[in-house]
N, C-alpha and C positions, 0 to 999 in steps of 0.2 A: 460661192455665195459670200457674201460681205458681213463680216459679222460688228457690232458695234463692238467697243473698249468698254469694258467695264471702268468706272470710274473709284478712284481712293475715295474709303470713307469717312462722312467728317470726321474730327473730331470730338463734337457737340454742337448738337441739331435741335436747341429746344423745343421747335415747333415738332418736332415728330417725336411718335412714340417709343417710349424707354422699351417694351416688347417689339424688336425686330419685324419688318412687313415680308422680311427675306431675306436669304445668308449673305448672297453677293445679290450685289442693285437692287437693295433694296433700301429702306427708310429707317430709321434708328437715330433716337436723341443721341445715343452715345454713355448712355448712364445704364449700368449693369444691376440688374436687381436680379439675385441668382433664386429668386420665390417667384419670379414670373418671365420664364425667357421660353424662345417659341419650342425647343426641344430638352424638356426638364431631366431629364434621365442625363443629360450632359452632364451638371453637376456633379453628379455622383461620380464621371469620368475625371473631373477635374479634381476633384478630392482623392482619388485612388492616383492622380499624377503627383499632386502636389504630397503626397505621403510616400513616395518613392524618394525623397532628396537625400541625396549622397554626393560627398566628395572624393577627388581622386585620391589623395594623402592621406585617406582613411586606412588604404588597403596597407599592410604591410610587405614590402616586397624584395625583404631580407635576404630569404630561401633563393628567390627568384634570381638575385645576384650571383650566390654562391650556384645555381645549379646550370645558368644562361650556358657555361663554356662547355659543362659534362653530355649539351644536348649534342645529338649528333648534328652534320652538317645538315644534312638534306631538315632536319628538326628546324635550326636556327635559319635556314634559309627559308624555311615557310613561316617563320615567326614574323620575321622582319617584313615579307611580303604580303603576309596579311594583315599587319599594323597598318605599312601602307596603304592597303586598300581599305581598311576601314575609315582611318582619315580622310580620305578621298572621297568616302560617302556620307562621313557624318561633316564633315566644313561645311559643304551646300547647305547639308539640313538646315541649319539657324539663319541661313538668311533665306531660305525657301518658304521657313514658317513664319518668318517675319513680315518677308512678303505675300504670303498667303493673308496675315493676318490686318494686312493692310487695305486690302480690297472687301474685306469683310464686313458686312453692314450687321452683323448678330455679335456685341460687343462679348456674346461669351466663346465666340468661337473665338476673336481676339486674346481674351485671357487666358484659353487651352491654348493657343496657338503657343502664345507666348515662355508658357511656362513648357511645352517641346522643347521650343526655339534655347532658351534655357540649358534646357538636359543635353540639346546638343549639344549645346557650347562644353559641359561639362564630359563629354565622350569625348571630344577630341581633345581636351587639355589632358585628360586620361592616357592619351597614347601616350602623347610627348612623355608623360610621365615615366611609364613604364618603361619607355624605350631608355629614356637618359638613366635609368636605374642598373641596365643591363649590356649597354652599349655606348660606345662614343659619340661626341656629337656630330663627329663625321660619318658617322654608320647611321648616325637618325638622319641626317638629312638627304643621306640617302633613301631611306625607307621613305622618308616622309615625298620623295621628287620620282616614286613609284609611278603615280598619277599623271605627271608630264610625261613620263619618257619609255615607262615600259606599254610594249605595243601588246600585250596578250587585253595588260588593264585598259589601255586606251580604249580597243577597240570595245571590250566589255562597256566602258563607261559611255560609249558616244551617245548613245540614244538618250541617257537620262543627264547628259549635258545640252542637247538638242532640245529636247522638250522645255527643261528648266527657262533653258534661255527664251525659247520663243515665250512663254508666258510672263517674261520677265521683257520682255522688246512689246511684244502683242497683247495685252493682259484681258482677253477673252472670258467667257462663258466655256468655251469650246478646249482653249489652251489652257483653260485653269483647271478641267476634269481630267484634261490628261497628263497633267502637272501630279493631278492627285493620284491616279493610275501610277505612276514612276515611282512617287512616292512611297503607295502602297507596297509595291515591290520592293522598291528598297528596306521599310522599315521592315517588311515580311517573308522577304525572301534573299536578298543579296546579302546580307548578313551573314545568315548563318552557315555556308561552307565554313566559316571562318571562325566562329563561333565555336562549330564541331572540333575543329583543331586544337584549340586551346581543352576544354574540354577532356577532347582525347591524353591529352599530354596529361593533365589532371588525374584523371582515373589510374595514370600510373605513377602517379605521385612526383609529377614534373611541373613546374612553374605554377602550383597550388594557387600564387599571389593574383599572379596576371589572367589565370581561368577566376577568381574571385572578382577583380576588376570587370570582366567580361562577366559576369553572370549578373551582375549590376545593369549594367549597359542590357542586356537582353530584355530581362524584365523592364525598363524602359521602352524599348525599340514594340514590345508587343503590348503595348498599353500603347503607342503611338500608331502604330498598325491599326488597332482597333478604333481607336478615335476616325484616323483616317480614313477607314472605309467607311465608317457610319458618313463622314461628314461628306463622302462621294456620293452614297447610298441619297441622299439627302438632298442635295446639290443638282443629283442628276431628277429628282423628282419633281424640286421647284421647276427644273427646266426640262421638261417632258418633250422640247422639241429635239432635244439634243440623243435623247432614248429612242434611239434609232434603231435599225436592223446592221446600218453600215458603222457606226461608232459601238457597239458593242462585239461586230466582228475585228474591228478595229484595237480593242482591248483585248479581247482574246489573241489576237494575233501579236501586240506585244508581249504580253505573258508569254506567249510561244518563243518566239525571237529572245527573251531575257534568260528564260531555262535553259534553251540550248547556250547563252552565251556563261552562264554561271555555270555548268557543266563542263563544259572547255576550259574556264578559268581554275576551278578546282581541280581540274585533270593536270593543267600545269603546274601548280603553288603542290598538290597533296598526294603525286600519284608516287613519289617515295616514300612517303612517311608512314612507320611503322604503326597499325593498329588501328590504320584508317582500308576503309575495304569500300573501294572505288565506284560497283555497284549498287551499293547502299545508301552511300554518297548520290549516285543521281537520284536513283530515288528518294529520297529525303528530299532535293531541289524538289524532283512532282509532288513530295507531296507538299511540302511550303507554299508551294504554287497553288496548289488545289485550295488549301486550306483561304488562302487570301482570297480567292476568287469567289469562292463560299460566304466570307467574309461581306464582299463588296457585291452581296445578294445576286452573283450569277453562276452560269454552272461550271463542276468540275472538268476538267480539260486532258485529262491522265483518269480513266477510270482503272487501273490498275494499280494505283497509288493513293488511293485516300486512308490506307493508314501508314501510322511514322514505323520507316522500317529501323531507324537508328533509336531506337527505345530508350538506351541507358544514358541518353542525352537529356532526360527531361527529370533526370536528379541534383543535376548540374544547373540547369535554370532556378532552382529553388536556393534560395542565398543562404539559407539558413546549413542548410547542408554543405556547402561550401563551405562557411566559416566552421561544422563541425568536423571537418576534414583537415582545415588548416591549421586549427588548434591540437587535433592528435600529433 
């Protein structure tokens, strides 16, 4: 079945109403008055992003210098390749929400979009960071050409360069829920194997700096997580034709396809490294997975996994503790 193109939205539409008729195709002047837009509780999403602002140079990553060489190999070799993989998922982010925020007729979804789009940019300027602090520029740009050329990441990443792209060639109704779907996964679930690792290295008082970096970036990625499914949750409501039995099997069935493929990746990048316990590790994936799908108002898909088996992770999500870690 033929689906129309959603159309870009103006950018000032006097003749229509500064309250939104609908997120995409819909009608909007284009002037934002955040005391009347069609989902108000948004605001309050956009104030809890826009109060999250951090830069990379912030972080001090001294320690991180002096300790890069004392890591063991199998250590430094998943550092580097989860650097790479996270650049590789946070590049797309800012022009994905760019372009999301481009077809957007609800000028405040534009403005959350934006200020993502934003944080992304400031994730990946954060790798280069870290990396040039600890390594050479021909060791980053290797890390950084993980994404072209290693086949473990490739294959992990194809689906959510597939989708991207069709929504970005096709710019659908249809392609833009499953844009938000990729997304949801990524901002809620493809992260954090990687996340854990840093972390892990933390809690043994190894690279303090760069788990401080990433603990920034976290709390980001689940404020944009959440944004994101609300705005799926929402998207798929305006368009109730699309709330099908076959596009929600369809979703489930990515989810399925991405756990097993983040499972596989982290079995490659983290099945040496000390203090990481591999079946923990998958489940943590079920349950990030469970937990988004929850999120995005549908059911859990691992009922053996809905709660977090890696607990002393969610010390390290809190920044605050992080920097009282860094300062002892």
């Amino acid at each position: 079945m033929s689906q129309s193109l959603l159309e870009k939205a103006k950018t000032l539409e006097p003749r229509y109403p500064n309250k939104s008729t609908k997120l995409f195709g819909g009608k909007s002047s284009g002037i934002l008055n955040w005391n009347d837009i069609a989902y108000p509780h948004w605001y309050k999403m956009y104030k809890k992003l826009v109060g999250n602002y951090w830069q990379a140079d912030e972080v001090n990553m001294s320690s991180d210098v002096r300790q890069f060489p004392t890591l063991t190999r199998d250590e430094q070799d998943a550092y580097l390749k989860i650097i790479g993989l996270l650049s590789t998922l946070d590049a797309p982010q800012t022009r994905t929400a760019l372009l999301i925020s481009l077809y957007a007729t609800d000028p405040s979804v534009q403005s959350i979009m934006a200020v993502i789009a934003q944080q992304e940019a400031v994730h990946n300027e954060s790798y280069s960071y870290v990396l040039s602090s600890v390594v050479s520029l021909a060791e980053q740009n290797e890390s950084f050409d993980l994404g072209r050329k290693d086949p473990v990441l490739l294959k992990r990443n194809d689906a959510i360069m597939k989708h991207y792209n069709a929504f970005s060639k096709e710019p659908t109704i249809e392609n833009l829920l499953k844009t938000m779907v990729y997304t949801a996964l990524l901002e809620g679930m493809f992260f954090y194997s990687g996340f854990a690792f840093f972390y892990n290295l933390a809690r043994h008082n190894k690279m303090v700096g760069t788990s401080t970096m990433v603990s920034y970036i976290n709390r980001d990625e689940l404020e944009h997580g959440r944004f994101i499914s609300e705005l799926f949750r929402a998207t798929l409501a305006e368009n109730p034709e699309h709330n099908n039995e076959e596009f929600i099997e369809w979703v489930y069935s990515a989810f399925k396809q991405s756990v097993d493929l983040e499972i596989e990746w982290s079995t490659y990048v983290l099945q040496n490294v000390s203090g990481i316990d591999m079946e923990e590790m998958k489940g943590y994936v079920k349950y990030r997975a469970n937990k988004m799908l929850r999120m995005m108002g549908l059911s859990e898909i691992y009922p053996d996994h809905v709660d977090n088996p890696m607990k002393w992770i969610r010390a390290y999500v809190d920044v605050r503790y992080v920097y009282q870690v860094s300062a002892a």
